[in-house]
N, C-alpha and C positions, 0 to 999 in steps of 0.2 A: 674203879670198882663198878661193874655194873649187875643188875639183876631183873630176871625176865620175872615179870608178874602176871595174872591170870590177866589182866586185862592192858599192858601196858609192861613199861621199862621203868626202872630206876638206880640213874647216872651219879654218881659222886666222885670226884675228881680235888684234890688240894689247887687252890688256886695260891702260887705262894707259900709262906709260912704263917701267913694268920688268918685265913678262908680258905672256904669249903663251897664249892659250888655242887649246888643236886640241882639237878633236875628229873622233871616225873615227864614220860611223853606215855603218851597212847599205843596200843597196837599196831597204830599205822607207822610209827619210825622209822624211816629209812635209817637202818643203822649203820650201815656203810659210809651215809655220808657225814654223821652226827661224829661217826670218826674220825673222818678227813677234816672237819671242820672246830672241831671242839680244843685243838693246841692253838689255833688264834685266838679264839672268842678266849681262853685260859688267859696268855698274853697278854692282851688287853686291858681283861679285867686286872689282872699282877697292875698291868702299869699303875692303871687307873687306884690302885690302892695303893701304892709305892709313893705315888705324886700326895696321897693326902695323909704321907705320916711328915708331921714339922720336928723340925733338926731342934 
């Protein structure tokens, strides 16, 4: 979900099933490539929450 603001963006995206990654950018976002880039950094951060639930 994203939304254009008078001065800026704001990104919300599920990372996972227990996070929520926002981010707020400025006016200046290249949002093209905050697209092309944002299913890694998602990725990632999954792993990185995945590695710290204990069995």
């Amino acid at each position: 979900m994203s939304a254009r603001c008078g001065t800026g963006h704001v990104m919300v995206t599920a990372v996972g099933s227990r996070a929520l990654l926002v981010v707020v950018a400025d006016e200046g976002l290249d949002l093209a490539a905050f697209r092309r880039e944002i299913a890694a950094v998602v990725e990632e951060l999954a792993r990185h929450l995945d590695a710290d639930v204990t069995s």
